[in-house]
Steps between C-alpha positions, in 0.01 A plus 500: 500500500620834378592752774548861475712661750575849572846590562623848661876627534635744692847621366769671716685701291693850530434587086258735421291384279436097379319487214463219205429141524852394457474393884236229448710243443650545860191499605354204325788315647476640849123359504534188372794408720254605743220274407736214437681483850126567644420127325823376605618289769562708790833436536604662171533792375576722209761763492588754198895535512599844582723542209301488208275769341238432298245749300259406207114559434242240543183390333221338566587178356816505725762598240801747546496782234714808396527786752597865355841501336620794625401417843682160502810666396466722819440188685799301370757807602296466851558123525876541353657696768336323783509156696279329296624217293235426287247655304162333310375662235244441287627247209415729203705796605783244627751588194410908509586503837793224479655841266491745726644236741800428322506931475506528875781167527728703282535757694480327843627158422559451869128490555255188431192428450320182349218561304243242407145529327174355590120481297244409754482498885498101520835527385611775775360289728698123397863743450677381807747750498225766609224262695630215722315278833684502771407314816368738781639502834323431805507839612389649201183238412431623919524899380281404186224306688474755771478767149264319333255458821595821650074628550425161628778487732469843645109469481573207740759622731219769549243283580719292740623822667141635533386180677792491736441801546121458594622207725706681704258769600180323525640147619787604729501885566087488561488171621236510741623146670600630846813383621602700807433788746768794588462656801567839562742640698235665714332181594245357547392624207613371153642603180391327283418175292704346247445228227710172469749705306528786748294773357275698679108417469370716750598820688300669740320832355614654852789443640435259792166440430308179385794252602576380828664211722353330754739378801227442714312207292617180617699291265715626205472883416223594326399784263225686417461701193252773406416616151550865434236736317763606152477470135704111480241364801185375346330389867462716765445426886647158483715309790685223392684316765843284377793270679875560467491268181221731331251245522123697550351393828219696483321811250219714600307727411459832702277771367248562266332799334407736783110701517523822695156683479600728225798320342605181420912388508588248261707181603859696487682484789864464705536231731735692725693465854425148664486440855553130622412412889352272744194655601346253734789349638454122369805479283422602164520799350216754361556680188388878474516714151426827383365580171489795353375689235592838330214690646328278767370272684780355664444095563615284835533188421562216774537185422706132625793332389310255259379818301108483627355865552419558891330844431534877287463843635440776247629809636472825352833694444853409498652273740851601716563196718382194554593360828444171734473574840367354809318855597209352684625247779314174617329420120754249445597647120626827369338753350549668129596872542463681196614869464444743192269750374123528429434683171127621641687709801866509364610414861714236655303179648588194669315216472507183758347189336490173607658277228247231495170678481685729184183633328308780368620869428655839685270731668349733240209748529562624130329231231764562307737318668288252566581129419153345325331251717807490803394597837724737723778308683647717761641211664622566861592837432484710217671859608540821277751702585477924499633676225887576516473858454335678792213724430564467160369202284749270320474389133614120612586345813637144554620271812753289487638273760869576655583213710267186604563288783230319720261741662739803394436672143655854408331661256557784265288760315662643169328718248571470092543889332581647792760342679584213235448207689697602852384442792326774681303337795579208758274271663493223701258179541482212723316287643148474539437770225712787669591780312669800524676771391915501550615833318604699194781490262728764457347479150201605609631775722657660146171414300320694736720814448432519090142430594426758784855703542579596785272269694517150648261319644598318772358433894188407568305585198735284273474234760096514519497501162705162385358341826135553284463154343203379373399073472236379291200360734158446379507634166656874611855624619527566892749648675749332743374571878805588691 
């Protein structure tokens, strides 16, 4: 079957201007010793010999003809005084050119040159003094099949890089096998997690938050880990509860989608500090943790060390401290002390809960801060504190807790713009529900000056004032009776 095939040369060369078809015969040959080693055994090749010059027009039916006279002769003197030692013309201008050869050899008999004539391009190709098949080394059939397969290769070599590529990021460097915990240097709290290659997997959104050790479960050490509310987490409010070897003991479950009377909060929130203690005194440990969520409610969650749910508290503003302490003597369990803020009054409180009746919401009068369907749970004491700034209202209060021991709790009140977050106002509580006021920071001595100038509260007055607690009784606020 008959094949037509299109050829294309590029030529390399410093004259300025090729014209004529006196080159096809170069290129006839260059082609077909092409196509012929293509059809060949590999392991030969054809090579032109360097030495030899050839020029001639082809036709169609593959036969060398004449080439412009004058132009040959300009050709000859070319081929004469350089390296070549050979030149093919075409057969019928053999003997005109063989005269102007013998010319040239007069003059210069020192030079030579062998001259030889050819009619078609069959014959070009059998003349072994121009054509011969040598037998290729390894190195060069290597260089040639590596040239002749260069797309595919590279094509491949792309592909395989791409896929290792893939590989190592999705199946090592996101590997979401866990293989071990780091603690942190500020223990008890951890790190992070990394796979069985020793990436991280998970990092706290907060530094110290949502990872902690336990020393006080029996048996190995054991970890609890708390998903974070960001853009990589895709649950919210979950505990999940592992060994040293990563193995999952336990998952839960903490929150759902939250119905004030006006708004609704959907499922997105922080598992944040946990507090591990033995409550009742029988040798296992209770697990208490906060939830929180941008805006509010805040979430108490209590529950044991196989991961059931003892109880939730939905308080309303941002939670300080969370404490264990055994406030209330003669119950035979400690109570759940929880200091912060209320966002209806945007004052300190501290709440006193028992940890195993942990239900219903923080005192409210305002339905907007309401928790749907929850009843109030002031607990054993729910106490709002006075405003930091005397005779002046604050923009936002909170308590936090100083030091806890047994029966002995120092408290603090700080306020946010105003003093940013130092404490201004000391109190203590103890036992039985005491409370009362300790003193004022030298912060609040200065913050007093920019308020008022010149004048500082202090005596009595400041004393009557911070002694004026109130405690949530019978659905209204009542003042401590001293």
């Amino acid at each position: 079957e008959a094949k037509h095939i299109r050829v294309e040369y590029a030529v390399n060369q410093p004259a300025s201007i090729l014209t004529g078809s006196s080159a096809g015969c170069a290129f006839e040959l260059i082609a077909s010793l092409a196509m012929d080693t293509y059809g060949r055994n590999p392991a030969y090749e054809n090579q032109l010999y360097q030495d030899v010059a050839i020029t001639g027009r082809v036709d169609e039916e593959g036969k060398v003809c004449p080439v412009d006279q004058n132009t040959l002769k300009e050709k000859l003197s070319a081929v004469f005084f350089s390296r070549v030692k050979e030149f093919i013309v075409p057969e019928v201008q053999l003997e005109m050119i063989q005269v102007y050869h013998k010319e040239l050899r007069s003059r210069f008999p020192h030079r030579k040159l062998k001259l030889r004539g050819v009619t078609s391009i069959d014959e070009v190709m059998e003349y072994r003094g121009l054509v011969t098949t040598q037998k290729r080394t390894f190195i060069s059939r290597v260089r040639q099949f590596f040239k002749d397969r260069s797309i595919f290769i590279l094509s491949a070599i792309a592909v395989l890089m791409a896929s290792g590529l893939l590989f190592y990021w999705f199946g090592i460097v996101k590997n979401q096998s866990p293989g071990k915990i780091v603690l942190s240097e500020d223990q008890p709290f951890v790190s992070h997690i990394e796979n069985r290659f020793g990436y991280p997997i998970w990092t706290p959104s907060e530094p110290g938050y949502g990872l902690i050790k336990s020393p006080k479960l029996p048996g190995e050490r054991i970890f609890l880990l708390g998903a974070a509310r960001s853009a990589s987490d895709s649950v919210y409010g979950l505990l999940q509860c592992y060994d040293e070897r990563m193995n999952l003991i336990w998952r839960k479950q903490l929150t759902e989608t939250l119905h004030y009377e006006a708004n609704q909060f959907e499922n997105h929130f922080n598992v944040r500090p946990i507090l591990i203690d033995d409550f009742d005194f029988d040798g296992t440990c209770e697990i208490v943790i906060e939830i929180n969520h941008n805006y509010f409610p805040r979430v108490v969650v209590i529950m044991s060390e196989e991961g059931i749910i003892l109880g939730r508290y939905y308080h309303a503003g941002a939670i300080r401290s969370i404490k264990a302490n055994d406030i209330i003597p003669g119950n035979n369990s400690k109570e759940l002390l929880i200091a912060g803020v209320n966002n209806e009054y945007r004052t300190g409180v501290l709440t006193v809960l028992d940890p195993f009746d942990l239900h219903g919401q923080s005192p409210q009068h305002n339905p907007g801060f309401k928790m749907k369907g929850k009843e109030i749970n002031s607990g054993y004491a729910y106490i709002k504190f006075p405003r930091t700034i005397f005779q002046e209202g604050s923009y936002r209060d909170a308590a936090r807790i100083l030091t806890n021991r047994d029966g002995d709790v120092r408290l603090s009140l700080f306020n946010y713009p105003r003093a940013k977050g130092q404490d201004l106002v000391f109190f203590y509580f103890g036992q039985n529900l005491e409370v009362e006021f300790v003193g004022i920071s030298d912060a609040y001595q200065r913050l007093q000056k920019e308020i008022f100038g010149s004048v500082v509260h202090s005596g009595p007055d400041l004393v009557n004032y911070f002694n004026g607690l109130e405690y949530w009784a019978d659905g209204r606020w009542l003042k401590f009776s001293r």
